[in-house]
C-alpha positions in Angstrom: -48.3 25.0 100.0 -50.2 26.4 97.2 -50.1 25.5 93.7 -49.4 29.2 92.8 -46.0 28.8 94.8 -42.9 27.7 92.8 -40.2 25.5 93.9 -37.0 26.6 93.5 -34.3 24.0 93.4 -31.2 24.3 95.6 -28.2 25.9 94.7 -26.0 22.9 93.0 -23.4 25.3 92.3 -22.3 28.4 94.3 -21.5 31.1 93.2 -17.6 31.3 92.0 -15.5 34.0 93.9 -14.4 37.1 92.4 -10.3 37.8 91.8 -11.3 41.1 94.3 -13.1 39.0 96.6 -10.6 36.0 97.3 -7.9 39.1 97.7 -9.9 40.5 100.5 -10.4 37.4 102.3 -6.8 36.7 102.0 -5.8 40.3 103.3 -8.3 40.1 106.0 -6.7 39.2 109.6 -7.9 36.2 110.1 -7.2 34.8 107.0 -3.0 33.4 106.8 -1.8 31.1 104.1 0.6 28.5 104.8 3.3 30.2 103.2 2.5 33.2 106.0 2.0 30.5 108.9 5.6 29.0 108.1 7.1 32.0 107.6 5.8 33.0 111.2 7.2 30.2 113.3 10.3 30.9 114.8 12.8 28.7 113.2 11.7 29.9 109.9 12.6 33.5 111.1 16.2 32.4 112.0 16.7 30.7 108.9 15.5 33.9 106.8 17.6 36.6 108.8 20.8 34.9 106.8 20.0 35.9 103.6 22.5 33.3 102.0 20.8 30.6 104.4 17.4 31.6 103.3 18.3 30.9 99.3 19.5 28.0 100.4 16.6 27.2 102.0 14.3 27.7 98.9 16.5 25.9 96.7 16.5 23.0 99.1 12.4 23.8 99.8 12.1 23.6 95.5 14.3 21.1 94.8 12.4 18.5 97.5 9.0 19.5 96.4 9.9 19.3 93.0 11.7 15.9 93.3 8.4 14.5 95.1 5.9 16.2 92.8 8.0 14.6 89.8 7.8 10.9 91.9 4.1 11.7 92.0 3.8 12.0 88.3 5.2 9.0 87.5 3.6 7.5 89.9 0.1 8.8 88.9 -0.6 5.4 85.8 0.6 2.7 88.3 -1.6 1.5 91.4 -0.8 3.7 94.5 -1.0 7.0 95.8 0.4 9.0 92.4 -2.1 12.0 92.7 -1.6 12.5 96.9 2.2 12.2 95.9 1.5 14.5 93.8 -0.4 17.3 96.3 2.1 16.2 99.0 5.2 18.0 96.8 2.7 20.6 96.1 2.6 21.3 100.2 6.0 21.5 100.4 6.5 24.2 97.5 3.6 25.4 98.5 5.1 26.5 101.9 8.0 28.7 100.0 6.5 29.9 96.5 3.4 31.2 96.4 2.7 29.7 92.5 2.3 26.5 94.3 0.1 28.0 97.1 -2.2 28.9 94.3 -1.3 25.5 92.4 -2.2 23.6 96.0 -5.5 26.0 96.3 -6.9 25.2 92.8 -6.2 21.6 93.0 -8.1 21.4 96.8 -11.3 23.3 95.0 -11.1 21.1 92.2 -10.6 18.0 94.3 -13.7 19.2 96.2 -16.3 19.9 93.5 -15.1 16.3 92.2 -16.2 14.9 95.4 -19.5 16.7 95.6 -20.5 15.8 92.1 -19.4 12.0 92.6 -21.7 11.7 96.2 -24.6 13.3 94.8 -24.3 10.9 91.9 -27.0 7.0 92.9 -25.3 4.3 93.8 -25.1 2.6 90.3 -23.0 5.8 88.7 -20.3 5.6 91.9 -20.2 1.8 91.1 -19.7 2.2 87.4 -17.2 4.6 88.4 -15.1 2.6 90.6 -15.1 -0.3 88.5 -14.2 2.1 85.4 -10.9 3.2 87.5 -10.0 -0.4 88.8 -10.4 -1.5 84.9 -8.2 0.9 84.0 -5.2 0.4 87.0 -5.7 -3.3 85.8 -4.5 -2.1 82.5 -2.1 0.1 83.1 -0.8 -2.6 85.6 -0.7 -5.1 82.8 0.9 -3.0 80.3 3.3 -1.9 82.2 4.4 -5.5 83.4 4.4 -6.9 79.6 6.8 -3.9 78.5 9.2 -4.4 81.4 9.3 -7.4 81.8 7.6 -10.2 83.9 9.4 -10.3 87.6 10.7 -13.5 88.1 9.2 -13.9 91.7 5.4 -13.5 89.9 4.3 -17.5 89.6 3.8 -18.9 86.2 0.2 -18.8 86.1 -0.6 -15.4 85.6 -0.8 -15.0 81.7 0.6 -11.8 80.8 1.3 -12.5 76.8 4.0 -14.6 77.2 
């Protein structure tokens, strides 16, 4: 290599798609969202030949996603799995109402660049980061547990402003 050659740097970002672009992959054959792939199978077919069985169906469909996407929330401050509760009542709208779909499809892209930037980070930012987090479950933890109240089975030495 000459020193008259330049260096370009990778591609950190790639390039977003277009609204026209991500409707052609989507119409293309190969391409089937999960809304499609459910519809397809064949007890979803029975189910939507009734068309008083196949409002049920949705209701039901939106009223379990919603009720586990709202666990999720609440969920999200304490230690535990908030955010995958979360994404898991996102799947199950997702497989009846196509807002979700796109809901579930933003949050995977966003979830994804997240983890890209957060491995390309060194070691000590990943560090900072995870102790960041577990401060702040600590807190939340503690706060909570000082506005409801201390359980009586946790043992006397653990000093939460009494």
């Amino acid at each position: 290599m000459t020193g008259q050659e330049a260096v370009t740097a990778p591609d950190r970002h790639p390039r977003r798609e277009s609204h026209d672009e991500r409707r052609d992959r989507y119409d293309s054959d190969d391409m089937r969202s999960l809304r499609e792939r459910v519809a397809g199978t064949q007890w979803r077919r029975r189910i939507a030949a009734h068309r008083s069985l196949n409002h049920a169906y949705r209701v039901g469909a939106g009223i379990v996603g919603g009720l586990i996407a709202a666990l999720g929330v609440v969920a999200i401050p304490l230690p535990g799995p908030g955010w995958l509760i979360v994404i898991a009542g996102l799947f199950v709208l997702a497989t009846e109402f196509l807002w979700a779909e796109r809901l579930l499809e933003f949050t995977k892209r966003h979830v994804q660049r997240w983890t890209d930037w957060v491995t390309s980070r060194p070691l000590w930012v990943r560090m900072l980061l995870a102790l960041a987090t577990a401060a702040f479950v600590y807190g939340v933890l503690v706060v909570t547990l000082h506005v409801t109240g201390t359980p009586a089975w946790m043992p006397g030495w653990v000093a939460l402003w009494r």
